[in-house]
C-alpha positions as CSV (number, residue, x, y, z in Angstrom):
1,X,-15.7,-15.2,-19.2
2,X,-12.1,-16.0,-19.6
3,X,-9.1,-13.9,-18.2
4,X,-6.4,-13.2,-19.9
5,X,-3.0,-11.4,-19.4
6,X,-2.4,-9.0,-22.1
7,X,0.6,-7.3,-19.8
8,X,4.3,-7.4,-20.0
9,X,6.4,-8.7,-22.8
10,X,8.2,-12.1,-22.7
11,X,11.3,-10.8,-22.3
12,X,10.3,-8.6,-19.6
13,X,9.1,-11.3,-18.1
14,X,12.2,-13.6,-17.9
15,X,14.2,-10.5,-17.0
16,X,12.1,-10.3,-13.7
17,X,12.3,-14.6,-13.5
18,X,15.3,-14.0,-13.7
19,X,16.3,-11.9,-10.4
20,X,14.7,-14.0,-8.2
21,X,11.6,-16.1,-7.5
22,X,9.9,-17.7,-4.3
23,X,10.4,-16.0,-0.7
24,X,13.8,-14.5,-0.8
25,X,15.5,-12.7,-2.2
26,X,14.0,-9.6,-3.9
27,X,14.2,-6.9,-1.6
28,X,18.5,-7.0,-1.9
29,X,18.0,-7.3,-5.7
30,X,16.7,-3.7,-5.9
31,X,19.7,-2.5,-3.9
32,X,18.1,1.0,-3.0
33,X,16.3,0.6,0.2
34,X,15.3,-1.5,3.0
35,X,11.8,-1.9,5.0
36,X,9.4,1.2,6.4
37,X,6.5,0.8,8.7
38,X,3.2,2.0,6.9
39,X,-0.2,1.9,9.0
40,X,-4.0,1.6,8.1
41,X,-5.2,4.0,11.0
42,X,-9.0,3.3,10.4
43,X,-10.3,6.0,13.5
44,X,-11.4,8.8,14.0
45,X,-9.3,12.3,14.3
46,X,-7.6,12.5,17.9
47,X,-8.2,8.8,18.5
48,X,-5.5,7.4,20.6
49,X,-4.0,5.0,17.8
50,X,-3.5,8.7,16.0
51,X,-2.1,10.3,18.7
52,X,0.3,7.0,19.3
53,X,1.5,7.1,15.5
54,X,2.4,11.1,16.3
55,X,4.4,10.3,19.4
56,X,6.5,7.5,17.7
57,X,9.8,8.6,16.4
58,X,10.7,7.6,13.5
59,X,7.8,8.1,12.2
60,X,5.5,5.8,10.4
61,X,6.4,6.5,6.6
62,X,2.4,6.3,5.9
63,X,-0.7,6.5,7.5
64,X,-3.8,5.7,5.4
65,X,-6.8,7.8,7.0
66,X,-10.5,6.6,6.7
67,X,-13.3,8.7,7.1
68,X,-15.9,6.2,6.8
69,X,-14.9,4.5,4.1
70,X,-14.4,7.8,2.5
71,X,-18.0,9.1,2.3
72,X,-17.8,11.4,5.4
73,X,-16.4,14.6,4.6
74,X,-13.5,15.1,4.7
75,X,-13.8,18.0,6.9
76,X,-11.7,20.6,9.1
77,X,-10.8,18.6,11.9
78,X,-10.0,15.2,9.3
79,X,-7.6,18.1,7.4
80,X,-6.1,19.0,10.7
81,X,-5.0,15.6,11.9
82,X,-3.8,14.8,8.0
83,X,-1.6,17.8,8.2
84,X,-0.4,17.1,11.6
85,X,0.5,13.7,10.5
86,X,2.6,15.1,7.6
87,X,4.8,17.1,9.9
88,X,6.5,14.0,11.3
89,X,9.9,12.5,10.1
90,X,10.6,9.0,9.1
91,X,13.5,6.5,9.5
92,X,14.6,8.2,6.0
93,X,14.3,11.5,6.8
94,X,11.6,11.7,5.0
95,X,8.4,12.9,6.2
96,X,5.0,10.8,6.7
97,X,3.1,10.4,4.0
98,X,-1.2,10.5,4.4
99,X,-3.7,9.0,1.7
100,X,-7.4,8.8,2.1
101,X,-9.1,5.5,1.5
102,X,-11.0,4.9,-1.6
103,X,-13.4,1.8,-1.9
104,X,-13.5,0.4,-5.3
105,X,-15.6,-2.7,-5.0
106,X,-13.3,-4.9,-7.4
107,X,-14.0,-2.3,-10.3
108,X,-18.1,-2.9,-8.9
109,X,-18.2,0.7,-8.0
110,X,-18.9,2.9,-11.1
111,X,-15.7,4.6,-12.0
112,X,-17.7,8.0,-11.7
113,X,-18.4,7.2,-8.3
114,X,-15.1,6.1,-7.0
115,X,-13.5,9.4,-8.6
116,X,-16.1,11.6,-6.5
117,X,-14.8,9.9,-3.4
118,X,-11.4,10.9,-4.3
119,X,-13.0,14.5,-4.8
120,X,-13.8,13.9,-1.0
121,X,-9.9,14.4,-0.3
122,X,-8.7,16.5,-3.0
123,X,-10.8,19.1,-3.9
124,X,-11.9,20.3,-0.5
125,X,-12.5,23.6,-1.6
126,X,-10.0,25.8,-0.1
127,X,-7.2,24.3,-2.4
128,X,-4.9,22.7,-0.4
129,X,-3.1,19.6,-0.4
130,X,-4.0,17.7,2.8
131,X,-3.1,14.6,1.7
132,X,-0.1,12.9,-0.6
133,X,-2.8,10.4,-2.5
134,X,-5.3,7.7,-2.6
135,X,-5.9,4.0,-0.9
136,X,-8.1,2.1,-3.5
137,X,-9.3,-0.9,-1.5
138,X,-10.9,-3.8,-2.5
139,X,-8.6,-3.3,-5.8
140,X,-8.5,-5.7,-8.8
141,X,-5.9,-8.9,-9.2
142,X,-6.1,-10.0,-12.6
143,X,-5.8,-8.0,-15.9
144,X,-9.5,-8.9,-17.3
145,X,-10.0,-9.1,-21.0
146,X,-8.2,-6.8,-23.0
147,X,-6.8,-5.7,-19.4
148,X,-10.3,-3.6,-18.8
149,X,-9.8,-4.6,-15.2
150,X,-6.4,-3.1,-15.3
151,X,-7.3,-0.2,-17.4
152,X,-9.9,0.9,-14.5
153,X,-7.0,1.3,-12.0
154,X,-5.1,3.0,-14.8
155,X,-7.8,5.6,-14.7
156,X,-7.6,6.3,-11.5
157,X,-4.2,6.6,-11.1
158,X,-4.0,8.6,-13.6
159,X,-7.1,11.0,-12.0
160,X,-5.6,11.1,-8.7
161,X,-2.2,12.1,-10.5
162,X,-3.9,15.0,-11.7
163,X,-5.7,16.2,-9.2
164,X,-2.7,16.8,-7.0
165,X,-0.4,18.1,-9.6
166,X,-3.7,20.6,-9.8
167,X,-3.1,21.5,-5.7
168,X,0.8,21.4,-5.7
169,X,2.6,20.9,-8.8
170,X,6.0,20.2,-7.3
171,X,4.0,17.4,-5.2
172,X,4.8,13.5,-5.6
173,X,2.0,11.5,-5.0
174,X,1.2,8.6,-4.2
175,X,-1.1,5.8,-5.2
176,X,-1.8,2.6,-3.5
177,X,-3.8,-0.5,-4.9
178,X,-4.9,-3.5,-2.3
179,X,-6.0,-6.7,-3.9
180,X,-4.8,-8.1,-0.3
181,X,-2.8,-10.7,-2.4
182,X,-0.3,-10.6,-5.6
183,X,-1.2,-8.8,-8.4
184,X,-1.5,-9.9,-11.9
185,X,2.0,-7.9,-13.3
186,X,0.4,-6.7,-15.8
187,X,-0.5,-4.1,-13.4
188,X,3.3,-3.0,-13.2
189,X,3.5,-2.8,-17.0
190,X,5.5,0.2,-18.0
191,X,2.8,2.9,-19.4
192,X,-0.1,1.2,-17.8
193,X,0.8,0.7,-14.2
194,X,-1.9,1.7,-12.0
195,X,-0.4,2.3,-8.4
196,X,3.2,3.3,-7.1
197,X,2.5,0.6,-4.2
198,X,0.1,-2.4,-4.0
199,X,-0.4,-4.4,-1.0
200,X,0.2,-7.5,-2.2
201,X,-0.8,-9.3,1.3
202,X,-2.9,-8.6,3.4
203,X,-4.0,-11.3,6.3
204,X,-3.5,-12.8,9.2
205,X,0.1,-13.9,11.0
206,X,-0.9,-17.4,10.7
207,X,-1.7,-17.0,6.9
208,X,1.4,-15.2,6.4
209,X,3.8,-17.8,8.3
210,X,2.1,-20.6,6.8
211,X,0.2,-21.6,3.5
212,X,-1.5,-18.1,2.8
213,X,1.7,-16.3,1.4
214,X,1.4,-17.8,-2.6
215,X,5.2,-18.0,-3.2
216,X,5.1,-13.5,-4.8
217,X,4.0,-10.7,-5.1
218,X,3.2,-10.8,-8.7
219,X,1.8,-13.7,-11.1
220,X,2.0,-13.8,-15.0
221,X,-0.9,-17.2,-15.8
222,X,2.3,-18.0,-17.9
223,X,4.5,-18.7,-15.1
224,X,3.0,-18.3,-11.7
225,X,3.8,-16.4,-9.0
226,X,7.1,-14.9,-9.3
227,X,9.0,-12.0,-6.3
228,X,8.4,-9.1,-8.8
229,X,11.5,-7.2,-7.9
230,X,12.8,-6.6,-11.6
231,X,9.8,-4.6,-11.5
232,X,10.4,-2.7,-8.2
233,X,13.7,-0.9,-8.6
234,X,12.7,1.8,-6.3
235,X,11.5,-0.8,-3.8
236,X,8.6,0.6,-3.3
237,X,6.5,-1.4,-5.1
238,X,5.0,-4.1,-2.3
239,X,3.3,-3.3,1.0
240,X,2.2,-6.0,3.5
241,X,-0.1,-5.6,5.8
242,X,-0.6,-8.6,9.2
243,X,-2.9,-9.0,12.1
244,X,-3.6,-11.4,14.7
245,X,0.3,-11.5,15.7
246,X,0.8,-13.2,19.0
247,X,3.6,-10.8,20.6
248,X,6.0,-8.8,19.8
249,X,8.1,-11.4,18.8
250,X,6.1,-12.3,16.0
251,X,6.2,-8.9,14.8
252,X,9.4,-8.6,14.6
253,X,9.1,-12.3,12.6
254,X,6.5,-11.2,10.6
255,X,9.3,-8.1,9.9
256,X,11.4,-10.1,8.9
257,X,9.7,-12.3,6.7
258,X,8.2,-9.0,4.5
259,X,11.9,-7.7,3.8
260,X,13.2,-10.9,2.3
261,X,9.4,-11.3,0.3
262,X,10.2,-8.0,-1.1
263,X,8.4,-6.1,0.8
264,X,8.8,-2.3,0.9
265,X,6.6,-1.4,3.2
266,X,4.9,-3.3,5.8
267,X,2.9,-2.9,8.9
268,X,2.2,-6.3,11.9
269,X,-0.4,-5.6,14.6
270,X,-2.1,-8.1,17.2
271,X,-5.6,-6.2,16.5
272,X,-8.1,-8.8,15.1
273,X,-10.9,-8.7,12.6
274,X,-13.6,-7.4,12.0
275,X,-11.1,-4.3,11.8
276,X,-7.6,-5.0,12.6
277,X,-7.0,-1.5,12.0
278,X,-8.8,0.0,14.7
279,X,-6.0,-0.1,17.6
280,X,-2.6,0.0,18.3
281,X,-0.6,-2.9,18.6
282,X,0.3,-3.8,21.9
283,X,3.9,-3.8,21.8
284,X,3.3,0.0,20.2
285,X,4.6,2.2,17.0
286,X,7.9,2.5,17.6
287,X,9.2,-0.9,18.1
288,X,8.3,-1.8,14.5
289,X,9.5,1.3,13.0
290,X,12.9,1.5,14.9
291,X,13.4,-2.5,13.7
292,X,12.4,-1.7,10.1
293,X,15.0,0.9,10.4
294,X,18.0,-1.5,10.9
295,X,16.4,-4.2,7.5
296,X,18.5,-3.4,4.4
């Protein structure tokens, strides 16, 4: 079946050509903000990677939490270590933000049953916000016909939105897509965008040093792969996320290289598949937060 982009206007589209394309350039065309350090911390309550990401000042600006891919309960002790998470303060002043991780199958997963998973963190029954939103993993990257792909993610935004304004209607939250690669931008259309933040790489250092970083973080079939920073004027909009780092000097590379992509968030570890996420990295939390810190 074909795909087709049904998302953002022509104009809209040069517009965003026009502030920058390629590698560089697109975080200093949003002007508002530099780099913070955000963390897939895929263990268990009181694991040592946790109890590392408390001790590190400044704080990690998010933590994504994962109780078994989301179908554990999210129980007391999961709603302790999410609320001491949120206690800590960031590089901004700020304080960390925690979402629970939702698997949604590249729109495989029923949307009924992806919203009950999404239950599992915010409607735990004694009506308190434990965390500031959803992870959707395994997200969509192109629009699908008559943007239905897009549309799903819509959805859910637009659930999860509602579900915390439910809890704590003077919360902001925050919802995160990962298609682990640029996202068709139709995703970022005004009225139909479908996350705050997508993770628009995620892979290994070699990939992201080398041939696996596509030249964006967004594509229009149009034009190709284009830095998507007209479209991020928080700069917020692009998270990246790299493993299988050699040191800590290709952290701080790897750093690097996320700021001038656009990058508005980012996280490096030397942890290695199957789950990258599962450990520290060696050189620790604080390095990578403290360097973020000085980007922008």
């Amino acid at each position: 079946m074909r795909t087709v982009t049904k998302g953002l206007s022509a104009l809209l589209i040069g517009a965003a050509l026009a502030v920058g394309t390629g590698t560089s350039g697109a975080a200093a065309a949003t002007g508002t903000r530099g780099l913070e350090i955000a963390v897939p911390a895929y263990v268990h309550p009181g694991e040592a990677m946790l109890t590392g990401i408390q001790a590190t000042h400044p704080a990690p600006s998010i933590v994504i939490l994962n109780p078994n891919n989301g179908y554990a309960p999210f129980d007391a002790a999961w709603q302790a270590q999410a609320d001491s998470l949120r206690t800590a303060t960031t590089a901004t002043g700020g304080h960390t933000k925690v979402i629970g991780y939702v698997d949604t199958n590249r729109t495989l997963r029923p949307i009924a049953d992806v919203k009950a998973t999404v239950d599992n963190y915010l409607r735990t029954g004694d009506h308190k916000l434990h965390v500031d939103g959803i992870f959707f993993d395994q997200s969509g990257r192109d629009c699908g016909t008559d943007n239905v792909t897009r549309d799903y993610y819509a959805e859910l935004r637009a659930y999860v939105q509602n579900a915390v304004y439910a809890l704590d209607p003077q919360a902001e939250e925050l919802v995160v897509d990962n298609p682990g690669t640029a996202v068709a931008d139709c995703y970022l259309e005004p009225g139909h965008r479908t996350a705050d933040t997508f993770v628009t790489f995620e892979g290994s250092y070699a990939a992201y040093t080398g041939g696996g970083w596509l030249g964006g973080n967004v594509f229009n079939y149009n034009v190709g792969y284009y830095s998507g920073a007209a479209l991020d004027p928080s700069g917020t909009a692009f998270w990246h996320l790299v493993h299988a780092a050699p040191n800590a000097e290709a952290s701080t590379t790897a750093l690097d290289t996320a700021f001038t992509r656009g990058a508005g968030y980012a996280y490096v570890t030397d942890d290695v598949m199957d789950n990258p996420w599962d450990a520290a990295p060696s050189w620790g939390f604080q390095s990578e937060t403290s360097h973020a810190a000085t980007l922008g």
